[in-house]
KEPA-449687 format. One record per residue (C-alpha): residue number from 1; residue in three letters; x, y, z. Coordinates in steps of 0.1 Angstrom, whole numbers, always signed. Example, Ala and Ser with C-alpha at 12.3 -4.5 7.8 and 13.67 -1.06 7.14 Angstrom:
! residues 2
 pos code    px    py    pz
   1  ALA  +123   -45   +78
   2  SER  +137   -11   +71
! end
This chain:
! residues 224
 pos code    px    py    pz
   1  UNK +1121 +1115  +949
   2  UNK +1093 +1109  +971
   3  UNK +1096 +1087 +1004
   4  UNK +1078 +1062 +1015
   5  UNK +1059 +1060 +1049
   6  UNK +1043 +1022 +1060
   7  UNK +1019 +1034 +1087
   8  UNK +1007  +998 +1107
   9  UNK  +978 +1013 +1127
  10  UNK  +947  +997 +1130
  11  UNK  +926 +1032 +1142
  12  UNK  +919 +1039 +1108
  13  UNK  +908 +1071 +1112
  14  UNK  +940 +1077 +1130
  15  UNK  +961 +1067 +1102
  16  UNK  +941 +1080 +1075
  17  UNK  +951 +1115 +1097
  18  UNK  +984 +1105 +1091
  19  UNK  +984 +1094 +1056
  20  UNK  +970 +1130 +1045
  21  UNK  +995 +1151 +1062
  22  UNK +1022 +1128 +1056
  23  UNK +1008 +1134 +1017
  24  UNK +1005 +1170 +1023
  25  UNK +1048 +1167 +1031
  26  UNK +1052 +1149  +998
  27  UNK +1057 +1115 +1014
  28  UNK +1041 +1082  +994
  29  UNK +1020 +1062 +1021
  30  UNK +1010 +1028 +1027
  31  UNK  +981 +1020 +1050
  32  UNK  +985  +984 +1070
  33  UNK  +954  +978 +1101
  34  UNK  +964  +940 +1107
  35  UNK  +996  +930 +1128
  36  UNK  +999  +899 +1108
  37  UNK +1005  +917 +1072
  38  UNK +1031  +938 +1088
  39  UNK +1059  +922 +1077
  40  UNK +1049  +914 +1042
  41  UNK +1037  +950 +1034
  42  UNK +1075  +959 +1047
  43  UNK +1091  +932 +1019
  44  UNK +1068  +950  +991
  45  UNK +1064  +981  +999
  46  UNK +1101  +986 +1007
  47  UNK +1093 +1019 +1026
  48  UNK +1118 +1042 +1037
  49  UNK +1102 +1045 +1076
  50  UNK +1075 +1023 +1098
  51  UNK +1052 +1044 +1118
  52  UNK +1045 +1013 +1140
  53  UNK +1016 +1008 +1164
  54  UNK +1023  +983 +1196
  55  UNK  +987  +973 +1203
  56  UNK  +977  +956 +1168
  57  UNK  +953  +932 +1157
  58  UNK  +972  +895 +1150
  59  UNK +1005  +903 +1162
  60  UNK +1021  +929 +1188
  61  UNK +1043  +954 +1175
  62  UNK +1072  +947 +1199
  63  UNK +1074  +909 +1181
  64  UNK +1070  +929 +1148
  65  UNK +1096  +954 +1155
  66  UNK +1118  +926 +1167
  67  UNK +1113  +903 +1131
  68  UNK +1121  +941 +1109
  69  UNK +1152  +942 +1127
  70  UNK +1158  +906 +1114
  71  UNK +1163  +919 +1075
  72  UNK +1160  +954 +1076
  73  UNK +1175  +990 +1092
  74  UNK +1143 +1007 +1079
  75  UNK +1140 +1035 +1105
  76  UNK +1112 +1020 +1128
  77  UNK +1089 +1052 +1148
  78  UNK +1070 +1032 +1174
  79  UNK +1035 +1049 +1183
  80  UNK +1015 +1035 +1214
  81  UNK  +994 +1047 +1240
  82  UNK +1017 +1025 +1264
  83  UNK +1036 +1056 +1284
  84  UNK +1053 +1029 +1314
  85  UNK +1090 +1036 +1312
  86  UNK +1095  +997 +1310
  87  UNK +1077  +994 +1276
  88  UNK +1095 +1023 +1262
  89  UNK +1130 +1008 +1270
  90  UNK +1121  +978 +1256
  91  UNK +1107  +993 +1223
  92  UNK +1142 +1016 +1220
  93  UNK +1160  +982 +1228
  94  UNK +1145  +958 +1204
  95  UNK +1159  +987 +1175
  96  UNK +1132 +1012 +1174
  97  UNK +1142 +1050 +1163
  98  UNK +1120 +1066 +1181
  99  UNK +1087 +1063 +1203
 100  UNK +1056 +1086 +1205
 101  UNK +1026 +1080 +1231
 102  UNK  +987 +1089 +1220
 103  UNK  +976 +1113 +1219
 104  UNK  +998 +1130 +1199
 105  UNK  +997 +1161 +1168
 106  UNK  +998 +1145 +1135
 107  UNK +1022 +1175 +1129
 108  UNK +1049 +1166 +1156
 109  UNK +1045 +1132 +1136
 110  UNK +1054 +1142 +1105
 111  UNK +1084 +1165 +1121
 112  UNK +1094 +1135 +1140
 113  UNK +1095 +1113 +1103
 114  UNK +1114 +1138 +1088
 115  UNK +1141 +1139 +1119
 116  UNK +1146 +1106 +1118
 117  UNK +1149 +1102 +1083
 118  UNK +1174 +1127 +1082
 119  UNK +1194 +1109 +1115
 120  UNK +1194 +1077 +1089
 121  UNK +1204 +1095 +1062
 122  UNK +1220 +1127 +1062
 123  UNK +1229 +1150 +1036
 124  UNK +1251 +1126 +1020
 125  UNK +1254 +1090 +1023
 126  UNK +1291 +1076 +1013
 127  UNK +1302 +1037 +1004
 128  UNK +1330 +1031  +983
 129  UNK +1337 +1062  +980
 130  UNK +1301 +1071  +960
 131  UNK +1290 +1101  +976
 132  UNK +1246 +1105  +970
 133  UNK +1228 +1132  +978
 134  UNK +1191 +1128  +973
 135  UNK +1178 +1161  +980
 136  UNK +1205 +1170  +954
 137  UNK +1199 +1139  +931
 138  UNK +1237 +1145  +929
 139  UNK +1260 +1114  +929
 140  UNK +1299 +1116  +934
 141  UNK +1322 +1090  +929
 142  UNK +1356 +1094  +943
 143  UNK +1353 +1133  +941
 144  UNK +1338 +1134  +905
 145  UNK +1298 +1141  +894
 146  UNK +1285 +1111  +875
 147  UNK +1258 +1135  +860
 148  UNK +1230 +1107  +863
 149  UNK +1197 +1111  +851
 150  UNK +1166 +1112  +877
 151  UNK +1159 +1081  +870
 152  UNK +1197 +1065  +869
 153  UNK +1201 +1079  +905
 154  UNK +1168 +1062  +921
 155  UNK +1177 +1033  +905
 156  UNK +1214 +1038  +917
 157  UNK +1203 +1052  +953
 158  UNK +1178 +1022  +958
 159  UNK +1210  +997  +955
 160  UNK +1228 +1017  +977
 161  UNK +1207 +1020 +1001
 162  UNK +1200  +987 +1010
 163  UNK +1243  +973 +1003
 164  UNK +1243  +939  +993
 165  UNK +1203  +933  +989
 166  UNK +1198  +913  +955
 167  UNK +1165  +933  +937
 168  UNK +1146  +916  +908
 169  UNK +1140  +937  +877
 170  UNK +1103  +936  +887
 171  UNK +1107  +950  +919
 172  UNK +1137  +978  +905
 173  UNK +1108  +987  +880
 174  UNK +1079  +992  +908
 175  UNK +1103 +1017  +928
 176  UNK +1117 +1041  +897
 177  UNK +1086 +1041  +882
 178  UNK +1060 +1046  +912
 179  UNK +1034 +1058  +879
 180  UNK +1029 +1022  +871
 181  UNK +1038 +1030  +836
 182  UNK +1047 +1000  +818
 183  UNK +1087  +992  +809
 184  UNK +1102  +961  +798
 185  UNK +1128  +939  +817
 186  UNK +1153  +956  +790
 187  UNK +1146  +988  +803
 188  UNK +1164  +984  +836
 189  UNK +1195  +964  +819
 190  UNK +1199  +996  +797
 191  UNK +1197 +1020  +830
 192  UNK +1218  +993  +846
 193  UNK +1245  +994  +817
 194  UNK +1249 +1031  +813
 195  UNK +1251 +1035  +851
 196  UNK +1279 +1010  +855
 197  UNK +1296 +1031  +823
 198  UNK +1294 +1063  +843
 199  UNK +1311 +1044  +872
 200  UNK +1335 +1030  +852
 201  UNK +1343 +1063  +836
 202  UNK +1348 +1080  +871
 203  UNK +1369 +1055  +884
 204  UNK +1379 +1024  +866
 205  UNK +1387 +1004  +894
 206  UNK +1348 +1005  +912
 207  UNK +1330  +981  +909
 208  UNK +1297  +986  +925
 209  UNK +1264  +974  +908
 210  UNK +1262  +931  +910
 211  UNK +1244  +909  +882
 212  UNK +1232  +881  +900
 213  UNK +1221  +850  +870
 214  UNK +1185  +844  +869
 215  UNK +1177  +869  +892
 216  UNK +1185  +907  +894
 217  UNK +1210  +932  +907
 218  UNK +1232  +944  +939
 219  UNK +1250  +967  +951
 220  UNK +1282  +956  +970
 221  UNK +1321  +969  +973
 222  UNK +1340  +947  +968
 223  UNK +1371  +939  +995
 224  UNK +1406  +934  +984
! end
């Protein structure tokens, strides 16, 4: 399962760099120049990291960083040519993950991605007692395999990963099925249906995966 790398830079050269050797790694890119579509390329494009650069077009990247940390714990790499001690306390502070000054080599960037995604991740992420591995596309449930499909754990790891997140079937669709192939509503109730059956069979009393009327799914554990 591929990540997904939003790289807000306006060098474009610079991030085309990046977007190649980020390719070359296996990660999916997104290419944003402009400060002011920063936020809304992080809604759709749902990526797994920002590379974030401070001195944008439209809006600065500390004001950026700061309205991310608003409705998401993407991991957030800030890269700047700033090197003043005060600007990289304050970038750390407002919830970045890291911080890298220019010049720098695009492969210490894409070593510095994959440390931080693995800091935010980790071999195994646990809630509710579902275990998921993703290098593994393994999923445990209170000690026992689920034996999902690839596709039933992205859609299942997706929830997961962002607990208590309502998704529309749309946007479910665009993220399993990066190829653009086209699917029906009907086809992510079905996943949705034999997912929660492979739950259910592991442990009856788990209920994970939300219906929300009229608009999509969740994932949430319940309390009490």
């Amino acid at each position: 399962m591929s990540r997904r790398i939003l790289i807000v830079e306006d060098e474009r050269k610079l991030a085309a760099l990046l977007r190649d050797y980020l390719h070359r790694s296996g990660f999916e890119t997104r290419m944003v120049a402009e400060g002011t579509r920063a936020l809304a390329a992080v809604r759709e494009f749902d990526p797994d990291l920002v590379l974030l650069d401070l001195m944008l077009p439209g809006r600065d990247g500390m004001d950026i960083c700061r309205d991310i940390r608003a409705f998401s714990r993407v991991p957030v790499i800030m890269v700047t040519a700033r090197v003043e001690e005060i600007d990289r306390l304050l970038g750390l502070e407002l919830g970045a993950d890291d911080y890298v000054c220019k010049p720098f080599s695009p492969r210490e960037m894409v070593a510095r991605v994959k440390a931080v995604l693995r800091r935010s991740v980790g071999p195994a992420e646990n809630n509710g007692g579902l275990q998921l591995d993703a290098q593994g596309y393994k999923a445990l449930l209170s000690g026992r395999d689920l034996g999902l499909t690839a596709v039933e754990f992205k859609l299942l790891h997706h929830l997961f990963s962002h607990p208590g997140r309502i998704f529309s079937r749309s946007r479910l669709m665009d993220r399993i099925y990066p190829d653009e192939r086209i699917v029906s509503d009907r086809t992510i109730d079905s996943h949705i249906k034999k997912l929660r059956k492979k739950i259910e069979a592991a442990d009856p009393a788990s209920d994970l995966i939300h219906s929300v009327y009229g608009v999509g799914y969740k994932f949430e554990v319940k309390s009490g």
